[in-house]
C-alpha positions as CSV (number, residue, x, y, z in Angstrom):
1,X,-12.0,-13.6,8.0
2,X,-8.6,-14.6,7.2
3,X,-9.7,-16.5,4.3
4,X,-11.3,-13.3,2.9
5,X,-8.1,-11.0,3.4
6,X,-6.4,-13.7,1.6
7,X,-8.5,-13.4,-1.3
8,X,-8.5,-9.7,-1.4
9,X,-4.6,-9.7,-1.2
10,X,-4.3,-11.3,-4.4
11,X,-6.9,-10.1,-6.3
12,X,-4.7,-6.2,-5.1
13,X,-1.2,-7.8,-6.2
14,X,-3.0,-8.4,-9.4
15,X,-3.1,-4.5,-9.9
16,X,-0.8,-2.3,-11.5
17,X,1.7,-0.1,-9.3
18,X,-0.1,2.6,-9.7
19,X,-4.0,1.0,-9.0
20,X,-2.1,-0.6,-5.8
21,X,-0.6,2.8,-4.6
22,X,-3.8,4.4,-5.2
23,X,-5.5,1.5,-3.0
24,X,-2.8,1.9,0.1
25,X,-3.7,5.4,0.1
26,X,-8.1,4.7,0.2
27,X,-7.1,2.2,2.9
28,X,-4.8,5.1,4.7
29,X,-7.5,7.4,4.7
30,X,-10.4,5.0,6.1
31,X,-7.9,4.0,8.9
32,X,-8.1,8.3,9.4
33,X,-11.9,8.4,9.4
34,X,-12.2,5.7,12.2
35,X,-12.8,6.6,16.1
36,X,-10.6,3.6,16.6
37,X,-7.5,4.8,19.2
38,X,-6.0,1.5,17.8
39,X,-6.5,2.1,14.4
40,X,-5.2,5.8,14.9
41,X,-1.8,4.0,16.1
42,X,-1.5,2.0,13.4
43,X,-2.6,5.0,11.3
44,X,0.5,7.1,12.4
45,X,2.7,3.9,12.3
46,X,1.7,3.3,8.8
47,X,2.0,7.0,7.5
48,X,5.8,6.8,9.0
49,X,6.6,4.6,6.3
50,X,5.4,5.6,3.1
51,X,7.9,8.2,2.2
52,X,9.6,4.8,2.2
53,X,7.6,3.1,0.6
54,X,7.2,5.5,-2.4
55,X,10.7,5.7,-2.7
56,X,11.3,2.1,-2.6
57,X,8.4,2.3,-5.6
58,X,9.7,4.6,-7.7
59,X,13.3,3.0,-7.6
60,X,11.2,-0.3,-8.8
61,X,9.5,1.7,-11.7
62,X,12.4,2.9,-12.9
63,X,14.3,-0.2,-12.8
64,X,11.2,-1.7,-14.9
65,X,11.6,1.5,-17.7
66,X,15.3,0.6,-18.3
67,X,15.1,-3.2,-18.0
68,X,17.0,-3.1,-14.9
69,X,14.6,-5.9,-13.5
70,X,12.4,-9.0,-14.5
């Protein structure tokens, strides 16, 4: 299994910004749709940090636009 994740965590960091963001937020949702109690906590754990996140990626995409970073 690990092998797999592995492989599916570099075929996503081959997406754009955008494709990845969009991806994060399917995998978000599935981890909603579950019955899982554990997947609920990390559900609620998870959507405590994406105002973060998105911030974090908009700073990046605008430091792209104006050449601010490789």
């Amino acid at each position: 299994m690990a092998l797999k994740m592995k492989k599916i965590e570099e075929e996503a960091l081959q997406l754009s910004s955008h494709e990845r963001a969009q991806l994060a937020e399917h995998l978000i949702h599935s981890l909603h749709e579950e019955e899982d109690p554990e997947a609920e906590r990390l559900f609620q754990e998870i959507k405590g940090h994406i105002p973060y996140f998105l911030t974090t990626l908009n700073l990046f995409i605008s430091q792209r636009k104006y050449g601010m970073c490789p």
